[in-house]
Kinemage of the C-alpha trace (Angstrom):
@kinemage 1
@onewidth
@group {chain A} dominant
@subgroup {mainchain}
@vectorlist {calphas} color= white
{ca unk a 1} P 209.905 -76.341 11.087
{ca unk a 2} L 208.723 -75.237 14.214
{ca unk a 3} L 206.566 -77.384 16.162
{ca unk a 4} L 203.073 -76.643 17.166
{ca unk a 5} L 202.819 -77.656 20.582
{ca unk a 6} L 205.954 -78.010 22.854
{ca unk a 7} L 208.665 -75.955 21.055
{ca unk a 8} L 210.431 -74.416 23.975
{ca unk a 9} L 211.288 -76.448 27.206
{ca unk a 10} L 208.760 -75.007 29.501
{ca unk a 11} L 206.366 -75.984 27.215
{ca unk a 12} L 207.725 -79.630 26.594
{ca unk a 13} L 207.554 -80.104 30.711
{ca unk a 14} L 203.640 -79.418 30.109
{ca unk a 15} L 203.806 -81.456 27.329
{ca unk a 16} L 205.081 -84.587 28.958
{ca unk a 17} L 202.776 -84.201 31.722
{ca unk a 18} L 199.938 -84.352 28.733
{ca unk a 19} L 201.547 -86.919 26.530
{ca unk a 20} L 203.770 -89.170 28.933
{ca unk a 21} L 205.944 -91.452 27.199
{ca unk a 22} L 204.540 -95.159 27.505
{ca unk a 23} L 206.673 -98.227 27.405
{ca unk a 24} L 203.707 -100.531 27.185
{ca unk a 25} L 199.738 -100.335 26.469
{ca unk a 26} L 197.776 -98.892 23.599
{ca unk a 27} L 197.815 -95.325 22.278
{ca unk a 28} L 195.689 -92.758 23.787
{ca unk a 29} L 193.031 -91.843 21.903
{ca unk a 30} L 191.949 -88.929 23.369
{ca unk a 31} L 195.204 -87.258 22.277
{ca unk a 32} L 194.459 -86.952 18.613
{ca unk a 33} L 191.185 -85.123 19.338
{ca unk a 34} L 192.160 -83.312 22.147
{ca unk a 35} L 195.037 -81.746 20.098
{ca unk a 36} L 192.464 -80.944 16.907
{ca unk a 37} L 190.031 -79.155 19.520
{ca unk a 38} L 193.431 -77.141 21.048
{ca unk a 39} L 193.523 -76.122 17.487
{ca unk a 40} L 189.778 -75.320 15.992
{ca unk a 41} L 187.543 -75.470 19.121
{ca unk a 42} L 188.623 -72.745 21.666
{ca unk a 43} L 186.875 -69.961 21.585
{ca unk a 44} L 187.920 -68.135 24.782
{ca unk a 45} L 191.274 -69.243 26.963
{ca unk a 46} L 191.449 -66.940 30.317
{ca unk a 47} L 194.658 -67.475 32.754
{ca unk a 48} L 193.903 -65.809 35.831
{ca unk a 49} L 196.631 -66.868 38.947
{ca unk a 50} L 196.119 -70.740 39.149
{ca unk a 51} L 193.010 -71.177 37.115
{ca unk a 52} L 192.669 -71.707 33.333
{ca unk a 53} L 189.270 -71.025 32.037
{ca unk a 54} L 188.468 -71.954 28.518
{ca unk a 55} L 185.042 -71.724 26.371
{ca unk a 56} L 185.217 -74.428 23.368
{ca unk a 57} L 182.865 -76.205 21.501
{ca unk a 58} L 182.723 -79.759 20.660
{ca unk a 59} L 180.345 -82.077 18.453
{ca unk a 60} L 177.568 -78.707 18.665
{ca unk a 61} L 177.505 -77.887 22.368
{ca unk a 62} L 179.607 -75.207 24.405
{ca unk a 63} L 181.487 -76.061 27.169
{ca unk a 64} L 183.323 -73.910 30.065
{ca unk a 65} L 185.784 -75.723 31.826
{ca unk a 66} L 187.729 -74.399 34.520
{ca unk a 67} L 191.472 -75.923 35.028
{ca unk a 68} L 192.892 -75.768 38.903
{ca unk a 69} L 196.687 -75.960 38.708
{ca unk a 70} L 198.377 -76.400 42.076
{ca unk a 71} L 200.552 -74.468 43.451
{ca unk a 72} L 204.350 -75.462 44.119
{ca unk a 73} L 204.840 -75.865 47.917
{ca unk a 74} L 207.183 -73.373 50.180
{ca unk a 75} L 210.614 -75.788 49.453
{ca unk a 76} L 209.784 -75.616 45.307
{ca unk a 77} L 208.837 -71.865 45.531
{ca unk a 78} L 211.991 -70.537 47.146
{ca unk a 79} L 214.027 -73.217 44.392
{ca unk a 80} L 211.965 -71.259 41.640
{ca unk a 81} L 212.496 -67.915 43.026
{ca unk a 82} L 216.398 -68.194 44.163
{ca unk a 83} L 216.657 -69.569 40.226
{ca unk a 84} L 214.705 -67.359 38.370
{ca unk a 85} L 215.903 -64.628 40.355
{ca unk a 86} L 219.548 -65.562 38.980
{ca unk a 87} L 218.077 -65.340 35.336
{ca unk a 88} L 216.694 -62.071 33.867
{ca unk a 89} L 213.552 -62.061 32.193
{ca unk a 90} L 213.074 -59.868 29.326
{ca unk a 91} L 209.647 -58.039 29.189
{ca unk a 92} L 208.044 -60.425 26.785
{ca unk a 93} L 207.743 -62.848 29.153
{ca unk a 94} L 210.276 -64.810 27.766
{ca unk a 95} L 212.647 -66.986 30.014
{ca unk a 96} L 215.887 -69.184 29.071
{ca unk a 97} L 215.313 -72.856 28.901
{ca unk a 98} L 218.224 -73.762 30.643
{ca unk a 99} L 216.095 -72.631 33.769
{ca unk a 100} L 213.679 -75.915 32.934
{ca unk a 101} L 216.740 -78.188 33.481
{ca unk a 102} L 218.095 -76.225 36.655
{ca unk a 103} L 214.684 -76.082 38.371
{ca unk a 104} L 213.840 -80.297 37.506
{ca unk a 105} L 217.688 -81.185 38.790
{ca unk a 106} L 216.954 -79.798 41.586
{ca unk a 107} L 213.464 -81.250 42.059
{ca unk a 108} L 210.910 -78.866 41.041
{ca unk a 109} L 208.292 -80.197 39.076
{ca unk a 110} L 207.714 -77.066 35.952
{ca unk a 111} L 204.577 -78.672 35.150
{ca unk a 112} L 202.145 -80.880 37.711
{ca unk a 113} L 200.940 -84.134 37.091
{ca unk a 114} L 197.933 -84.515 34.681
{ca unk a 115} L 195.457 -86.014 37.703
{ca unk a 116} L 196.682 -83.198 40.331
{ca unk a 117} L 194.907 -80.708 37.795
{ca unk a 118} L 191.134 -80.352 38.706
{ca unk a 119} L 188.250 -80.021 36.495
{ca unk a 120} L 184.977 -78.431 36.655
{ca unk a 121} L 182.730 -77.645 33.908
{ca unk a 122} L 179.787 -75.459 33.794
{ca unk a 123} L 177.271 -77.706 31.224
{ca unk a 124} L 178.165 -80.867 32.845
{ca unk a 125} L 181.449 -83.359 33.599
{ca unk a 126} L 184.637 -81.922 32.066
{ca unk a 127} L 186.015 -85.047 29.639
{ca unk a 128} L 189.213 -85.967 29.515
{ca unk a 129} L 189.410 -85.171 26.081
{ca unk a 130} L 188.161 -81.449 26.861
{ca unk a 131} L 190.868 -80.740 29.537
{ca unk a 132} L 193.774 -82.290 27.329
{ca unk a 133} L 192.471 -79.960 24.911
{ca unk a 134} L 192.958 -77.085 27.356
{ca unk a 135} L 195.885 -78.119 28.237
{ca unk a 136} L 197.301 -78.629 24.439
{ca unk a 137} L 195.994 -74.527 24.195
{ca unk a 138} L 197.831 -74.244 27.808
{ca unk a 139} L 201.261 -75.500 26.187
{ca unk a 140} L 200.697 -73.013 23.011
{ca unk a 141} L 200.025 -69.752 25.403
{ca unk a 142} L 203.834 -71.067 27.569
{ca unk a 143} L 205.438 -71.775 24.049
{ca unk a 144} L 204.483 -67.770 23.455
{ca unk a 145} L 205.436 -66.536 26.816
{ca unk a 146} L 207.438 -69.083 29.226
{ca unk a 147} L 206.455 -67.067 32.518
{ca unk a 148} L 203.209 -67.833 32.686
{ca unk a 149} L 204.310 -71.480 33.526
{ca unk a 150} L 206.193 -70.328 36.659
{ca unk a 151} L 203.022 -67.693 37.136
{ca unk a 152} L 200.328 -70.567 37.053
{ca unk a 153} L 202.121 -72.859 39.932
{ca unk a 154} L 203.214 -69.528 41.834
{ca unk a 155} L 200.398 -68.967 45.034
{ca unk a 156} L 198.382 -65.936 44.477
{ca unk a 157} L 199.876 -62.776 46.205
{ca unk a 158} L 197.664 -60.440 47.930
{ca unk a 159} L 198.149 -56.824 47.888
{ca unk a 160} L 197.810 -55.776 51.642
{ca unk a 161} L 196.071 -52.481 51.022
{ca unk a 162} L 193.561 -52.915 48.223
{ca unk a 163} L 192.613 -56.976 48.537
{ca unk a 164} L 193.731 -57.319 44.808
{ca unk a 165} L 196.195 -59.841 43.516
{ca unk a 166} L 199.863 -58.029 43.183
{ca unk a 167} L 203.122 -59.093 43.049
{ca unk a 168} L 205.816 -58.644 45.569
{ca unk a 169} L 207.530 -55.907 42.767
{ca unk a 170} L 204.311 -53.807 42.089
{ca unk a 171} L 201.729 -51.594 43.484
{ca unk a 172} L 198.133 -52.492 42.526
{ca unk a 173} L 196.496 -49.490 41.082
{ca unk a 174} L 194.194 -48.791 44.089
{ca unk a 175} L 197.646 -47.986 46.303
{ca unk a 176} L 197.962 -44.698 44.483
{ca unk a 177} L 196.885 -41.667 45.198
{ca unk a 178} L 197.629 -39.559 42.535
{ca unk a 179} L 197.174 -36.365 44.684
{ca unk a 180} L 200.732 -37.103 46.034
{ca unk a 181} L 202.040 -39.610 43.235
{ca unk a 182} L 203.567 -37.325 41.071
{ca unk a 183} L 206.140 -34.554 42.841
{ca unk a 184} L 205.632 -31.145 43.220
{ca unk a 185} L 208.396 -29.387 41.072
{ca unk a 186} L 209.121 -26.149 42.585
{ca unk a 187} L 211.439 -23.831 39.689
């Protein structure tokens, strides 16, 4: 049986940041809930470079709630890069778990801390139990495709021509010019 939320390692390092393992206390009850909106209540769930924007619906009334993931500093980055770079992603997205184990022993954090990850909402206060939810959807949308865990704590990357948001390996659309893009074949 698979399991719904956390079944590959990058999506276990979110997980733990959501559902830390206590020694002491009560439970949190916000999990429970949280996890049961993840499931029934999002409507909408955008990831666009460090923010995660998410339309759900709770108890009648609609929420948007935008997530702000920080970004790993320069020391973390080049770790992440040098490791990844090692490892070959396949097209879906997908990358190995071992990477999760390599990138923590050597002290980058896959996932941030729970409080380092701001809230706002567009009704009113985000609640704790809404951004858990998000999150829980978060860990679901990593389980699917691992790279977007390394592509949420990554800085944005500006394409120097057009202003748009590129990465280092591709041309934004707006750099073409598709009078000389494709070669003249002379026969």
């Amino acid at each position: 049986m698979t399991r719904e939320f956390g079944s590959t390692a990058w999506g276990r390092a979110w997980l733990k940041q959501i559902e830390p393992v206590l020694i002491t206390g009560p439970p949190d009850r916000d999990l429970p809930r949280a996890r049961a909106l993840a499931r029934r209540a999002i409507d909408d769930l955008t990831i666009e470079a460090n923010q995660i924007t998410a339309r759900l619906t709770d108890r009648g009334h609609e929420h948007t709630i935008t997530l702000n993931i920080p970004t790993w500093n320069h020391r973390e980055q080049t770790v992440v890069a040098r490791t990844i770079g090692q490892a070959t992603p396949s097209r879906s997205g997908d990358l190995p778990d071992h990477l999760v184990t390599e990138l923590t022993s050597a002290g980058v954090r896959v996932a941030p801390r729970i409080d380092d990850i701001s809230a706002t909402s567009h009704t009113d206060e985000a609640s704790r139990r809404h951004v858990l939810a998000i999150c829980y959807a978060l860990v679901q949308n990593i389980d699917e495709e691992p790279v977007v865990a390394v592509r949420l704590r990554m800085p944005r990357v500006t394409a120097p021509h057009s202003g748009g948001s590129a990465s280092d390996d591709m041309l934004a659309l707006a750099d073409i010019d598709p009078r000389t893009f494709y070669a003249t074949i002379i026969l």
